[in-house]
N, C-alpha and C positions, 0 to 999 in steps of 0.2 A: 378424326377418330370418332367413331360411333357405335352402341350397342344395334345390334339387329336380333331378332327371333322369327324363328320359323318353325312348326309344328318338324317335329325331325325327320320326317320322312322325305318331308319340303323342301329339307336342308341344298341349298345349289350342292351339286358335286364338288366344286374348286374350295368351297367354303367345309365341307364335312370332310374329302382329304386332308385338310389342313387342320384342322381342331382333331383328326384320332391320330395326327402324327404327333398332335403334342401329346395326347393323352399315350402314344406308344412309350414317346420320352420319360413320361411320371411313372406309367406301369409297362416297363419294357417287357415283352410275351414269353420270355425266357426265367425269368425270377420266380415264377410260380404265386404270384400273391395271389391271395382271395380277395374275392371283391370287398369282404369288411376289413381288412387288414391295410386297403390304400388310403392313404392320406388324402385328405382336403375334401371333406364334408362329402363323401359318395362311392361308388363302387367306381375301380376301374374295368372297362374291357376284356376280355379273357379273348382264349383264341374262340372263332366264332359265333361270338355273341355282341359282335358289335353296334345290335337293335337292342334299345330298352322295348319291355309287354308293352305292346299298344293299348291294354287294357289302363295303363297308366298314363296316358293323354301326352306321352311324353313332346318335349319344347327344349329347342336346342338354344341357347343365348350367348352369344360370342359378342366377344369384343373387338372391331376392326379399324384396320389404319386407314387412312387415304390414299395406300395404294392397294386396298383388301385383302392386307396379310391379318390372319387371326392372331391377336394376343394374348388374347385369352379366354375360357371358354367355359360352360356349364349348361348343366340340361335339369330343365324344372320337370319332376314327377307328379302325377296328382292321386287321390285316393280317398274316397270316404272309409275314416275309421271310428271304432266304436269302443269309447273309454269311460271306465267310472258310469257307464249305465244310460250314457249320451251318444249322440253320433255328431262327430266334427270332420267337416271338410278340411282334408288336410293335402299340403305341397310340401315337396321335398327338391333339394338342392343333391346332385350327384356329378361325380365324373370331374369336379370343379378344376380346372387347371390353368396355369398361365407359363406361356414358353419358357423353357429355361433361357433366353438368351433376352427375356425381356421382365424376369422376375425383380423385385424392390425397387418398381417406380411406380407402386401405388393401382396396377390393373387390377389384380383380384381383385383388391379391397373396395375396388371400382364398380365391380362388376357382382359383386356379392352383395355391395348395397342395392344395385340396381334389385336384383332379384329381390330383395326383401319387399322393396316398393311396389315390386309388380304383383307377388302374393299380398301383399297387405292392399291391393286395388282390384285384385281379382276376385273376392267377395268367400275367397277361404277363410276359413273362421282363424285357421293356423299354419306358419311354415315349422316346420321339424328336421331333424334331421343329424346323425352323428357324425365326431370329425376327431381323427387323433388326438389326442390329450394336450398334445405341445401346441396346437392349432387353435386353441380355445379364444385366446386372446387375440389374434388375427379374426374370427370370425365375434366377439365383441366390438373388435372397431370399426365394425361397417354394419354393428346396431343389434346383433344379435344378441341373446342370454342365455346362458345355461340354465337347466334345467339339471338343479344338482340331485345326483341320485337316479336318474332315472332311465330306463332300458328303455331301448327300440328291440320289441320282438319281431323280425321279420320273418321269410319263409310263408310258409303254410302253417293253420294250427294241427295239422296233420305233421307236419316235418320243421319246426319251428327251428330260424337262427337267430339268434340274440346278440344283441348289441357287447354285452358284457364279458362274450367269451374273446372280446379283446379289449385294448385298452383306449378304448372311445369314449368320451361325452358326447349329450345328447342338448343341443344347439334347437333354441326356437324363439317365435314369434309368436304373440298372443292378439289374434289382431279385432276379431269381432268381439259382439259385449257378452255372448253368450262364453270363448273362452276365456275373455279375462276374466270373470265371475268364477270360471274352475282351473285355473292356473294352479291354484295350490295342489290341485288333484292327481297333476301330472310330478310335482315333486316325488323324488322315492318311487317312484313307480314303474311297474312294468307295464309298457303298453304297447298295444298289439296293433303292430302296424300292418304285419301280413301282406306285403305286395306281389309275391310268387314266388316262381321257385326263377324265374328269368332275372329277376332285381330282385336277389334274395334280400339286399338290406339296400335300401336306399343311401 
């Protein structure tokens, strides 16, 4: 069993069929969800939008068996944002999924600490990112905190969607000494993540 990444575009074919059929399973194309209303720290898919903005550096990370069935799966976004009168490099966690038929044997939690280590080595100052409210403590045990109180404005500031207009926390990592120094800043706060209108919310 091993993690792999590959800029997403990079993704092999046999390996990106297999991580949007799990992700078809978590947001089946018929339910109608919105991309902020899916669980597990990200948007899912819609019909024809199965490319995150390449303006977002997107990075596909799965988790594979040794016969290369995917188990589970996420794609790291990146963005410089501009908070409290600063600019922090920030990464985000979306699409996060692990197969139903291999869920509670510890892959996510596997595979979500991974990603923490690799934004906390990729020299982002911060990872972020929102995840359904019951999810809170599945993504504290693989090192994450909440950040209580506080929105992801995403969209545009021309067409702005907010974290808030559903029932999400805002899940992060504080990893350079510039954002531990303003960590309190992001409490209560609304901040403007703005990634497009393609990932409206990370």
């Amino acid at each position: 069993m091993r993690i792999v990444t590959f800029s997403e575009r990079e993704t092999p074919a046999e390996l990106r069929a297999q991580v949007l059929a799990l992700q078809a399973q978590a947001w089946p194309p018929d339910t109608g969800a919105s991309a902020a209303s899916d669980a597990g720290g990200g948007s899912g898919p819609g019909a024809g939008d199965d490319w995150h903005d390449p303006e977002l550096d997107p990075v596909a990370m799965l988790l594979v068996d040794d016969a290369g069935v995917v188990l589970a799966g996420l794609d790291l976004l990146s963005k410089e944002i501009r908070h409290d009168g600063r600019s922090f490099k920030a990464r985000g966690l979306s699409r996060v999924v692990t197969g139903v038929a291999y869920r509670g044997r510890g892959y996510g939690r596997r595979l979500v600490a991974h990603a923490r280590e690799t934004i906390r080595l990729s020299g982002a100052d911060l990872g972020i990112f929102t995840c359904d409210r019951e999810l809170q403590s599945f993504y504290e045990s693989a090192g994450w905190q909440l950040v209580p109180g506080a929105v992801l404005v995403g969209g545009t500031p021309d067409d702005p969607f907010a974290s808030d207009l559903f029932d999400k926390v805002t899940m992060a990592g504080f990893f350079s000494a510039a954002a531990r120094r303003h960590t309190e800043s992001f409490t209560g706060a609304r901040i403007a993540l703005h990634p497009g209108l393609i990932d409206r919310l990370w």
